[in-house]
Biopython code that builds the backbone (N, CA, C, O; Angstrom):
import numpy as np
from Bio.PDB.StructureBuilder import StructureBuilder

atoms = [
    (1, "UNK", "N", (8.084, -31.702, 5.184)),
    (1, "UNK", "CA", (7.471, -30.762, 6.087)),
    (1, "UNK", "C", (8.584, -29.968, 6.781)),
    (1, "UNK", "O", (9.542, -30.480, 7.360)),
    (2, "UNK", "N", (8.311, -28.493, 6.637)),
    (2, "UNK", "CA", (9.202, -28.300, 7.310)),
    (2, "UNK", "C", (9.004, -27.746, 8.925)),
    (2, "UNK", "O", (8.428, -26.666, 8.798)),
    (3, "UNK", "N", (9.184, -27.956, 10.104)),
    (3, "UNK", "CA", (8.912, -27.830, 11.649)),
    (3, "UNK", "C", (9.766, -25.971, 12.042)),
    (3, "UNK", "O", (10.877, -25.463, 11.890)),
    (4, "UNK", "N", (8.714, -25.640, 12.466)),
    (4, "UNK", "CA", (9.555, -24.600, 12.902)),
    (4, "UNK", "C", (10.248, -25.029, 13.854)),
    (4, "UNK", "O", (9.993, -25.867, 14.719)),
    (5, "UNK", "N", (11.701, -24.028, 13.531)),
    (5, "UNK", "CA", (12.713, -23.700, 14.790)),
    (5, "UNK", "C", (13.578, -25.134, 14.376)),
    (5, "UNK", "O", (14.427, -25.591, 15.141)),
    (6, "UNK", "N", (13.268, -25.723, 13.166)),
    (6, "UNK", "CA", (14.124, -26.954, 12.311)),
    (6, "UNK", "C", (15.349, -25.853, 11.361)),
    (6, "UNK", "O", (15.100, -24.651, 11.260)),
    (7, "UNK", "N", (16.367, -26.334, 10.860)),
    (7, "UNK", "CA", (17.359, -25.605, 10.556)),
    (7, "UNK", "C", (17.168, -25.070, 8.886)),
    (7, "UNK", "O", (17.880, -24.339, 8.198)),
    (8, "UNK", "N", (15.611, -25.933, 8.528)),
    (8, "UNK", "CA", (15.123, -25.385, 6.895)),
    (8, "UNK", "C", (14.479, -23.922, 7.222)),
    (8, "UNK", "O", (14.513, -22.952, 6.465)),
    (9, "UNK", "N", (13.622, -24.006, 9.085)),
    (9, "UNK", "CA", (12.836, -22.792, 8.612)),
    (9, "UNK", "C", (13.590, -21.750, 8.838)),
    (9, "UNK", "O", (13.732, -21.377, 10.003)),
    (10, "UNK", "N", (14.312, -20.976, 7.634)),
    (10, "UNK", "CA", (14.930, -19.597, 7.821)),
    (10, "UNK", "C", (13.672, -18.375, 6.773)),
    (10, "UNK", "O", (12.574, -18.737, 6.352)),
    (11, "UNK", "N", (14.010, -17.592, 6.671)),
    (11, "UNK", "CA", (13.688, -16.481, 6.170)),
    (11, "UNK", "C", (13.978, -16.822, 4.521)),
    (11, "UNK", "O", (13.220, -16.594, 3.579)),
    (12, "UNK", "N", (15.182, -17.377, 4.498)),
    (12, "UNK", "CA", (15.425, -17.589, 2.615)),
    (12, "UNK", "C", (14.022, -18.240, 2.361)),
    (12, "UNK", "O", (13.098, -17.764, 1.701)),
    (13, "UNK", "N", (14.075, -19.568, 3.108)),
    (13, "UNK", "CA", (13.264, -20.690, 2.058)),
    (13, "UNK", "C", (11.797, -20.390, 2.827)),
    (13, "UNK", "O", (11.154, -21.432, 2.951)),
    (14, "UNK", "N", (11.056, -19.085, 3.424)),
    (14, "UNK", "CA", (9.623, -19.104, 3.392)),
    (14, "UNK", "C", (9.997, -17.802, 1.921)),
    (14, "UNK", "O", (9.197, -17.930, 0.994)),
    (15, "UNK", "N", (10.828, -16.935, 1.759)),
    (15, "UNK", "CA", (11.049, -15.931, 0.861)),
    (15, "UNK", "C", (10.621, -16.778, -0.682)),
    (15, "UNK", "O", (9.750, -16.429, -1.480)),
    (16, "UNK", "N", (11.428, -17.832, -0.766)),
    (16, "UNK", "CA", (11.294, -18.629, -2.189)),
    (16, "UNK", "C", (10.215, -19.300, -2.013)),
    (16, "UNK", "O", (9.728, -19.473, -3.131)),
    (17, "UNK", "N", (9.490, -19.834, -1.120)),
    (17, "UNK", "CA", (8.125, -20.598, -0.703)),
    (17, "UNK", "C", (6.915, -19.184, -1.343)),
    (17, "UNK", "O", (6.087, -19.198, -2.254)),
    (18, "UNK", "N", (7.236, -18.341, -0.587)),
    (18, "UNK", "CA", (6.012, -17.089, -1.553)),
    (18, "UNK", "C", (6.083, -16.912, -2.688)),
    (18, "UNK", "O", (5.062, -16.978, -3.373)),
    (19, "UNK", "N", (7.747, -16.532, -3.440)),
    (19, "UNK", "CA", (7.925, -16.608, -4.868)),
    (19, "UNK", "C", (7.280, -17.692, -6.140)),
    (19, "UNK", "O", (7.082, -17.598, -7.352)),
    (20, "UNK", "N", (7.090, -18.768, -5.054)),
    (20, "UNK", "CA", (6.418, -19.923, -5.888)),
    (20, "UNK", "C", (5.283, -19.493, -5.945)),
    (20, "UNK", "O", (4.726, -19.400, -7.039)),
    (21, "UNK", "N", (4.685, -19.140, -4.828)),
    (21, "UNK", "CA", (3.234, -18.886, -4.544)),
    (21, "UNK", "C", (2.779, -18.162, -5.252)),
    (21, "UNK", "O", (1.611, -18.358, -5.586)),
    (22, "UNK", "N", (3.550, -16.943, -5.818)),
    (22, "UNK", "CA", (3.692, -16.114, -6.762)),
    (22, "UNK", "C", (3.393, -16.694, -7.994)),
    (22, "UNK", "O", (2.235, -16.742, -8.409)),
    (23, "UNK", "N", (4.083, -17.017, -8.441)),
    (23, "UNK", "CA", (4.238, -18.102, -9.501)),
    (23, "UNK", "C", (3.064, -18.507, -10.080)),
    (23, "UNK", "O", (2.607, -18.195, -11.179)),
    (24, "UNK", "N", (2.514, -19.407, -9.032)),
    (24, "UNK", "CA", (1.069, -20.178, -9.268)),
    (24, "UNK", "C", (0.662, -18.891, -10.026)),
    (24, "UNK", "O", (0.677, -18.813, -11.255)),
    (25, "UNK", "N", (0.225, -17.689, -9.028)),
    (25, "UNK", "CA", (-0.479, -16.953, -8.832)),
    (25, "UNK", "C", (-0.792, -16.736, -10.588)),
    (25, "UNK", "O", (-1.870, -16.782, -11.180)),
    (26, "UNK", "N", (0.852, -16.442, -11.217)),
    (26, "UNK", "CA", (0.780, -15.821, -12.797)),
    (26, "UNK", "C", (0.689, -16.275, -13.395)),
    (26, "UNK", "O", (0.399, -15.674, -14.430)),
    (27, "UNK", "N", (0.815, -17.821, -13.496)),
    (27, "UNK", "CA", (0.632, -19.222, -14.144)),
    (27, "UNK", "C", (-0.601, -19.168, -14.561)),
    (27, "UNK", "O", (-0.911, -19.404, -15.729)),
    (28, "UNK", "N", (-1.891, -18.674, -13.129)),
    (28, "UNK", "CA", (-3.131, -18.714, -13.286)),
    (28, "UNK", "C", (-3.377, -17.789, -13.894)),
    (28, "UNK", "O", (-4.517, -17.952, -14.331)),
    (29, "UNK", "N", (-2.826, -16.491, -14.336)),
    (29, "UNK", "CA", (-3.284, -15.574, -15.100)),
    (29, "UNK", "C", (-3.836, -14.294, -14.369)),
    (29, "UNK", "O", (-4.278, -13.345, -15.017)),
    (30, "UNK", "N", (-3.788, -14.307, -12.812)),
    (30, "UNK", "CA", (-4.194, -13.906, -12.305)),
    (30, "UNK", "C", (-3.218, -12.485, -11.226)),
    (30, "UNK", "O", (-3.648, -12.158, -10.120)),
    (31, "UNK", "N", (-2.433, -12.093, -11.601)),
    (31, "UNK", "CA", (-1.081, -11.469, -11.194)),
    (31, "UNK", "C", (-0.948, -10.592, -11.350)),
    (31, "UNK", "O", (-0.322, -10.428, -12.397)),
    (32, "UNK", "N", (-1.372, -9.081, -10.508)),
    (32, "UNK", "CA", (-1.796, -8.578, -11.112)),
    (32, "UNK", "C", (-0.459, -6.976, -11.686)),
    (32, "UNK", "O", (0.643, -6.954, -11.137)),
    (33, "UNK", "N", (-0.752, -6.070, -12.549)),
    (33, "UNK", "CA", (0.321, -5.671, -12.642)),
    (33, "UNK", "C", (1.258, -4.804, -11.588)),
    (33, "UNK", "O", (2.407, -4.399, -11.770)),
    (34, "UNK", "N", (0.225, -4.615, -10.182)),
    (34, "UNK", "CA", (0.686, -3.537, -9.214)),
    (34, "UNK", "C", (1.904, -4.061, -8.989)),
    (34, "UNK", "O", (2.918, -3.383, -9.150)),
    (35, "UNK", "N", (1.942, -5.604, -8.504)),
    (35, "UNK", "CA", (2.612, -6.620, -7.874)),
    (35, "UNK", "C", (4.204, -6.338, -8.315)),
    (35, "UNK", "O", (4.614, -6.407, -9.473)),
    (36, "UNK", "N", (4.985, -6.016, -7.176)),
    (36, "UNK", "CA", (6.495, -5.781, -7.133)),
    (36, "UNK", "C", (7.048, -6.714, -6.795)),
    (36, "UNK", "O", (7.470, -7.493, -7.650)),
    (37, "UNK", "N", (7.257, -6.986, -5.305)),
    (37, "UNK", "CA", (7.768, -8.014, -4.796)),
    (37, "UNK", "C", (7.364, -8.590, -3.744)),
    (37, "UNK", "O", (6.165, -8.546, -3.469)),
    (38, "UNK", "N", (8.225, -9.228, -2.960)),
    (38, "UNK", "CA", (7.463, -9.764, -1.800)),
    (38, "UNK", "C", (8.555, -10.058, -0.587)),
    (38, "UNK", "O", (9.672, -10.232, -1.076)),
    (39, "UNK", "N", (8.547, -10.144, 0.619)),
    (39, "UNK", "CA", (9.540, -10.627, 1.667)),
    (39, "UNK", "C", (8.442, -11.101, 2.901)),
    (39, "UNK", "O", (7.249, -10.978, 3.178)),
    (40, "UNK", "N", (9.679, -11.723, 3.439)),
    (40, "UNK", "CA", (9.184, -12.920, 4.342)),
    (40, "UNK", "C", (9.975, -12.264, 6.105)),
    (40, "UNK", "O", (10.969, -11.579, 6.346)),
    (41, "UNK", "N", (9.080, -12.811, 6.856)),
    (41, "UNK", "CA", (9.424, -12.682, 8.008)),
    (41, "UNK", "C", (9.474, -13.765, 9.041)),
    (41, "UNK", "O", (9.286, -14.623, 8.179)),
    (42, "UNK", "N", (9.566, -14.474, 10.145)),
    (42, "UNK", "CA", (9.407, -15.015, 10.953)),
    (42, "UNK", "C", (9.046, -14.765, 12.231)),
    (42, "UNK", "O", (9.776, -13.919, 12.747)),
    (43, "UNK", "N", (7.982, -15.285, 13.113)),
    (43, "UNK", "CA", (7.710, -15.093, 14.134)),
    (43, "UNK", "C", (6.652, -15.271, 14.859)),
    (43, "UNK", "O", (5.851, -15.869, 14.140)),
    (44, "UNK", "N", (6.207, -15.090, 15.863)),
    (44, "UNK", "CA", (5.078, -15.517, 16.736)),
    (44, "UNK", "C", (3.718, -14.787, 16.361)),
    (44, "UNK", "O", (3.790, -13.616, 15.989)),
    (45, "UNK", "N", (2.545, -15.383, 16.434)),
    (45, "UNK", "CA", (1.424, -14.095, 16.201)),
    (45, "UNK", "C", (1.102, -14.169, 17.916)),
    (45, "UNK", "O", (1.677, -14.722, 18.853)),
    (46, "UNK", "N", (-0.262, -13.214, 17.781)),
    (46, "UNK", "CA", (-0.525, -12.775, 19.329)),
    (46, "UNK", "C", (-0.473, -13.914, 20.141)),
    (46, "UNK", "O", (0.149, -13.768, 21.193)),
    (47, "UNK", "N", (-1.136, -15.384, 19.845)),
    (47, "UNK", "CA", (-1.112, -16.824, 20.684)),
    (47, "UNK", "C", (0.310, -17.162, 21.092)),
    (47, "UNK", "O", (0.570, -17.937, 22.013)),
    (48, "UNK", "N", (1.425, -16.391, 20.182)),
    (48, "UNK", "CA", (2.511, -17.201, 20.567)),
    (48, "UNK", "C", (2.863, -18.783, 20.029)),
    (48, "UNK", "O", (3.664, -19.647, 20.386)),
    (49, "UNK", "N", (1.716, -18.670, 18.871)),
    (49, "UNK", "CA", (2.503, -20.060, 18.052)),
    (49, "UNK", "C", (3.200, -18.981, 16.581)),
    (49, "UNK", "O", (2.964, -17.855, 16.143)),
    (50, "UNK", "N", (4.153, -20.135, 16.224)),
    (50, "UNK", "CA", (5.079, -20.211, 15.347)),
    (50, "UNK", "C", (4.069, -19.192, 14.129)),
    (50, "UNK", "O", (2.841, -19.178, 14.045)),
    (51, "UNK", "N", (5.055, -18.421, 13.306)),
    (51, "UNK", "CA", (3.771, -17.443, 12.303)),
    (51, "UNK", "C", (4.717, -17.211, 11.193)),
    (51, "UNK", "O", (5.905, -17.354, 11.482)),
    (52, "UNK", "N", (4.361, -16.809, 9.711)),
    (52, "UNK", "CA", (5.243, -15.946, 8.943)),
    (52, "UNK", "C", (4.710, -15.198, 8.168)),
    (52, "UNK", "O", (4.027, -15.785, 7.329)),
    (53, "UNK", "N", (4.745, -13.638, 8.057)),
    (53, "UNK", "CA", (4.326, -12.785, 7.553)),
    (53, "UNK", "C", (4.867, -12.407, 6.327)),
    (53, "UNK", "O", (6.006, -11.982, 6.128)),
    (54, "UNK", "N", (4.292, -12.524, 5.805)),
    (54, "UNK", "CA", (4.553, -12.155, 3.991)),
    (54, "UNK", "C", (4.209, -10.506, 4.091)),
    (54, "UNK", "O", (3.349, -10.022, 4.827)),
    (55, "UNK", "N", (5.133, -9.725, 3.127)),
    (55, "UNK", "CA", (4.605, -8.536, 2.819)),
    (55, "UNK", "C", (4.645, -8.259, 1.664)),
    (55, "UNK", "O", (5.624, -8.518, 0.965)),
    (56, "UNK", "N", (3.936, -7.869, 1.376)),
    (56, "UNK", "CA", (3.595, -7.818, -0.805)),
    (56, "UNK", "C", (4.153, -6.703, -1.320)),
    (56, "UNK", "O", (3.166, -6.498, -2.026)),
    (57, "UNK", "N", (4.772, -5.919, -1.557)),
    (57, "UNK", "CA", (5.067, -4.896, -2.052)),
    (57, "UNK", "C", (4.414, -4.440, -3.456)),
    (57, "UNK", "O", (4.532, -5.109, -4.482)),
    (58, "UNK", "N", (3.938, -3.614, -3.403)),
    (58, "UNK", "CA", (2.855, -3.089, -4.741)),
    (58, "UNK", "C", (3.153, -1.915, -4.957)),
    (58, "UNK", "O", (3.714, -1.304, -4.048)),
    (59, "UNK", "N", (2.811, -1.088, -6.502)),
    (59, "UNK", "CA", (2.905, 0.248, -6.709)),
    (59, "UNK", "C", (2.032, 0.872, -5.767)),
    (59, "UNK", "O", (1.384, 0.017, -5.163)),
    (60, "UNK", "N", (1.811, 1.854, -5.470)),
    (60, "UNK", "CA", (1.193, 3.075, -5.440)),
    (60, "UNK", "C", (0.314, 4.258, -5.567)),
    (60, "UNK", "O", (0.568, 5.460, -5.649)),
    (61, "UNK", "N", (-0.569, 3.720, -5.562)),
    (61, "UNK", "CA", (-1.194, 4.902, -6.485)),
    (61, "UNK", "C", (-1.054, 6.566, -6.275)),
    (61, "UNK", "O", (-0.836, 6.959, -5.130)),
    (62, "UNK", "N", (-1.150, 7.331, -7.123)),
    (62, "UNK", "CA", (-0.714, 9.170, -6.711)),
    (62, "UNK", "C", (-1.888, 9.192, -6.327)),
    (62, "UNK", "O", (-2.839, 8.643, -6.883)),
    (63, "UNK", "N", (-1.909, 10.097, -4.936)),
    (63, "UNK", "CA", (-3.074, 10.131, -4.544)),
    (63, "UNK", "C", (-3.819, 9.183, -3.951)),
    (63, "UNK", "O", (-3.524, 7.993, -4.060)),
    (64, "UNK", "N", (-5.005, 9.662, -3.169)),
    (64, "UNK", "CA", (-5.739, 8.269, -2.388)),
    (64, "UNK", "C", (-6.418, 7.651, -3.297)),
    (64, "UNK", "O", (-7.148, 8.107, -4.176)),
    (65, "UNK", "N", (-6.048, 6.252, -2.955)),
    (65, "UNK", "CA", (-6.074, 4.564, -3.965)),
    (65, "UNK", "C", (-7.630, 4.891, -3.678)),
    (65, "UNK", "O", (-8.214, 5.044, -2.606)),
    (66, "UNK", "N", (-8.168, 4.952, -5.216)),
    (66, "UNK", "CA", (-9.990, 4.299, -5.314)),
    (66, "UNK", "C", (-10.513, 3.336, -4.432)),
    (66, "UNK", "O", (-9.843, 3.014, -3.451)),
    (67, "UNK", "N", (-11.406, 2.925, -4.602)),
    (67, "UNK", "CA", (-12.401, 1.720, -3.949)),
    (67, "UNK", "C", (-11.705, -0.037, -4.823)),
    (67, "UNK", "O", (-11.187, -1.087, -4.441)),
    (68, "UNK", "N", (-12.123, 0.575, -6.078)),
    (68, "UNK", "CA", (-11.369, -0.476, -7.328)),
    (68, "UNK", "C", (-10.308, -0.562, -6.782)),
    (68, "UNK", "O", (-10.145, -1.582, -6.114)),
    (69, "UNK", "N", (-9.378, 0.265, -6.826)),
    (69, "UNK", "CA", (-7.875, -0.504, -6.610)),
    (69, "UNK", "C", (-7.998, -1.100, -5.503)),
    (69, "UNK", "O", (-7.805, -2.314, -5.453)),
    (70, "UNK", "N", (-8.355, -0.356, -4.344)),
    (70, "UNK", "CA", (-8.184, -1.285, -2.935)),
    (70, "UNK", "C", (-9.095, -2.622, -2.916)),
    (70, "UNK", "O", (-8.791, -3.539, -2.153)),
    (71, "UNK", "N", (-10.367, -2.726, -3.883)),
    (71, "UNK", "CA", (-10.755, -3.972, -3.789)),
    (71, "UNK", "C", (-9.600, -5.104, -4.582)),
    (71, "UNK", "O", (-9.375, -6.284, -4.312)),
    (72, "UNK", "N", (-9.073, -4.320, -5.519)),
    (72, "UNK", "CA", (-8.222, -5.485, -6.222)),
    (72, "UNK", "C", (-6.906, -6.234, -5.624)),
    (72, "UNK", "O", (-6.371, -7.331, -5.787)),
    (73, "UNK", "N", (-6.596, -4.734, -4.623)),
    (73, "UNK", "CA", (-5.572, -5.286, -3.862)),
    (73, "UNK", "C", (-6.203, -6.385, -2.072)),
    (73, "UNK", "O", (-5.575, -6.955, -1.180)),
    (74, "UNK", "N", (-6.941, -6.280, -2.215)),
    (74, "UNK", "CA", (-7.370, -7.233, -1.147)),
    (74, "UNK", "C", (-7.733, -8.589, -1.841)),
    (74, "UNK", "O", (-7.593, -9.715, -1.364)),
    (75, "UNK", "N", (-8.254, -8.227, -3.126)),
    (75, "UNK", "CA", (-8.984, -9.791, -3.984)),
    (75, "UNK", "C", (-7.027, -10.543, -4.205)),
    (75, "UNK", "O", (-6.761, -11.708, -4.499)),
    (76, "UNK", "N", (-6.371, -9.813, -4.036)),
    (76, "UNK", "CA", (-5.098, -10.612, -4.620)),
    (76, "UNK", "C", (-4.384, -11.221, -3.462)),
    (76, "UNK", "O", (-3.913, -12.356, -3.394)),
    (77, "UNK", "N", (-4.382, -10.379, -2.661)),
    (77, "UNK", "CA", (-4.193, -10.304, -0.910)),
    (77, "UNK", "C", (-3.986, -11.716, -0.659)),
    (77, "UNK", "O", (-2.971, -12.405, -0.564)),
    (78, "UNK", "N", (-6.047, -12.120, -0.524)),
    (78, "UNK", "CA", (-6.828, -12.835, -0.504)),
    (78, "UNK", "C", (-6.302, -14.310, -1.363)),
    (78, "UNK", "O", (-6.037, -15.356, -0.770)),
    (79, "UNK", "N", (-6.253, -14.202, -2.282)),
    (79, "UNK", "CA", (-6.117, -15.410, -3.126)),
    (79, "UNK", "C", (-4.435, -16.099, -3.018)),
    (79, "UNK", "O", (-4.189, -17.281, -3.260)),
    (80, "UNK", "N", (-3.302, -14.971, -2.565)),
    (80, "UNK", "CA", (-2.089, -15.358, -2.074)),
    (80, "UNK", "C", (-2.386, -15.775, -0.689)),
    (80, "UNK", "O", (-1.289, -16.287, -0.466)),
    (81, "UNK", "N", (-2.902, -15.905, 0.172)),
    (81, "UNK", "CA", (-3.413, -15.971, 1.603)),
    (81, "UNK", "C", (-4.160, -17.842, 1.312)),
    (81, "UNK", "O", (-4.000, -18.979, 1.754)),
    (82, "UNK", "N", (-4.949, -17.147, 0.344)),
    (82, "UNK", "CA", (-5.435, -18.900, -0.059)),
    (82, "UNK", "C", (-4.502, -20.129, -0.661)),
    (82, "UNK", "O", (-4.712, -21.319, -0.429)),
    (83, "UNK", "N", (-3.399, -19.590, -1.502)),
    (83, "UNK", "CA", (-2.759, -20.723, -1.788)),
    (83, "UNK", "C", (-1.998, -21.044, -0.598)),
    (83, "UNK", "O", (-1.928, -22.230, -0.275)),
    (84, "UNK", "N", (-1.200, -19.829, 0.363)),
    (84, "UNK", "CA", (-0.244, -20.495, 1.464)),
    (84, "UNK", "C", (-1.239, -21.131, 2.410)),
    (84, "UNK", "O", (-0.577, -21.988, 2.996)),
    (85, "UNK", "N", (-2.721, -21.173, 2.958)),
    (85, "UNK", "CA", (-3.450, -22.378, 3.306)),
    (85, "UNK", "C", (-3.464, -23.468, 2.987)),
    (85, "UNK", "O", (-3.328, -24.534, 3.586)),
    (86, "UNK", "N", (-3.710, -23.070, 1.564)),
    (86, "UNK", "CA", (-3.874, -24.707, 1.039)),
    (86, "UNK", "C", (-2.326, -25.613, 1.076)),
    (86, "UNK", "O", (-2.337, -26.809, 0.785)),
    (87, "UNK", "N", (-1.578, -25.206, 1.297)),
    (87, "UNK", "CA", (-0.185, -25.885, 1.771)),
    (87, "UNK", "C", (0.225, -26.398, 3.072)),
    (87, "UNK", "O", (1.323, -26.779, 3.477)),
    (88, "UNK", "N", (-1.321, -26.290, 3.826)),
    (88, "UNK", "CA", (-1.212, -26.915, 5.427)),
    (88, "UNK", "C", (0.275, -26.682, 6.269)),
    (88, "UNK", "O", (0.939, -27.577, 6.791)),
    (89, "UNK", "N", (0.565, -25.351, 6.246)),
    (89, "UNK", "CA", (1.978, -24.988, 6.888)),
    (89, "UNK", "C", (2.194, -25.317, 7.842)),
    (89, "UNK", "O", (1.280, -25.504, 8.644)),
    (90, "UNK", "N", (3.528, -25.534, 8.175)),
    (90, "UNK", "CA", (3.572, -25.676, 10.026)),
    (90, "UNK", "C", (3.377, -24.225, 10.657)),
    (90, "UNK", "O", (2.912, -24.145, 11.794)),
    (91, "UNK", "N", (3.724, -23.071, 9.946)),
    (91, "UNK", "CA", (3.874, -21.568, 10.490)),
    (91, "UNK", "C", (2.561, -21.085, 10.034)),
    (91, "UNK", "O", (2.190, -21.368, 8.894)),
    (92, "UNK", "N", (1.724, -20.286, 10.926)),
    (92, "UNK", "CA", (0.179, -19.839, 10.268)),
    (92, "UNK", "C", (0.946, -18.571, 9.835)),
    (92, "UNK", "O", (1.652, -17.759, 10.433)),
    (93, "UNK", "N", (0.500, -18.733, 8.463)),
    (93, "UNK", "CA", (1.209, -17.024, 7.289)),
    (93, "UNK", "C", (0.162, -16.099, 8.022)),
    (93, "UNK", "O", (-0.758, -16.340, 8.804)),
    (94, "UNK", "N", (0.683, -14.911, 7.444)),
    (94, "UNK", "CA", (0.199, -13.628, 7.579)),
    (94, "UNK", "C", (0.475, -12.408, 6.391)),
    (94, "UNK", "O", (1.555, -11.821, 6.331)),
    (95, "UNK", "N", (-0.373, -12.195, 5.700)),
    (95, "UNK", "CA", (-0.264, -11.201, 4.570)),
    (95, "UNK", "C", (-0.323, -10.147, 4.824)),
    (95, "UNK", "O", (-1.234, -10.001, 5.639)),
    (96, "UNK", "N", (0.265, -9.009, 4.534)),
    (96, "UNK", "CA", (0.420, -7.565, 4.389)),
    (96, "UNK", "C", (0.787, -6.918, 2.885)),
    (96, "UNK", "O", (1.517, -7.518, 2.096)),
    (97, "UNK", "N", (0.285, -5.836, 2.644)),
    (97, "UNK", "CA", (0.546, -5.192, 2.077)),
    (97, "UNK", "C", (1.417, -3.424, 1.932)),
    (97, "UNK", "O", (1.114, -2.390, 2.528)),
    (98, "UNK", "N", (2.231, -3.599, 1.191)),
    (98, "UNK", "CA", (3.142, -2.238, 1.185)),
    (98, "UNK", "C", (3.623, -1.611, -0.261)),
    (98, "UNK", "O", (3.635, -2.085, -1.397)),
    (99, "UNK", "N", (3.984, -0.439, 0.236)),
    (99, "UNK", "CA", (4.306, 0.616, -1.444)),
    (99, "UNK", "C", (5.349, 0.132, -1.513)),
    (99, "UNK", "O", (5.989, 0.185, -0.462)),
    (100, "UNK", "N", (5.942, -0.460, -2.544)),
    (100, "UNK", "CA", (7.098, -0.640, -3.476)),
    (100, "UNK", "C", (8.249, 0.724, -3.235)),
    (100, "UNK", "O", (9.283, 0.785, -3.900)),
]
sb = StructureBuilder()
sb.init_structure("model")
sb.init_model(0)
sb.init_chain("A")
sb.init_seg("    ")
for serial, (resi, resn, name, xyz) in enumerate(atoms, 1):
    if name == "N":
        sb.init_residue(resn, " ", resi, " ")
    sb.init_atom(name, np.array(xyz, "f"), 0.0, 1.0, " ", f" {name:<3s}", serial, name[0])
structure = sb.get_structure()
């Protein structure tokens, strides 16, 4: 387990903690091709407990993104949001999304 404000929780190892998450994600078949990269942040949410915000980096679309794309990018959002739950974190994640 790792405790926030312990000398594991840095920025590297929640960065490689999503990459896994990632992982699963393509393992499952489910990955989708927008998907660029990803980075990690540290920090408090509004309560002031311990938090880490993931930001997804994705293509782009020219022009304003359809209904389809934006549902696909929330269904993926969503399902990366679900595996870092199911890992009972000490830091409550936070997903975002951004243009590559």
């Amino acid at each position: 387990m790792i405790l926030p404000l312990s000398e594991e929780d840095n920025k590297r190892f929640w960065t490689m903690l999503g990459e896994k998450v990632i992982d699963k994600v393509r393992q499952d078949g489910n990955l989708p091709d927008f998907y660029r990269s990803l980075s990690a942040a540290l920090g408090e949410d509004s309560a002031g407990e311990p938090a880490v915000y993931f930001k997804i980096f994705v293509d782009s679309p020219k022009g304003a993104a359809s209904d389809a794309v934006v549902t696909r990018w929330n269904q993926f959002t969503r399902e990366f949001l679900d595996q870092l739950l199911r890992l009972r974190l000490q830091r409550q994640p936070y997903v975002f999304l951004g243009a590559a």
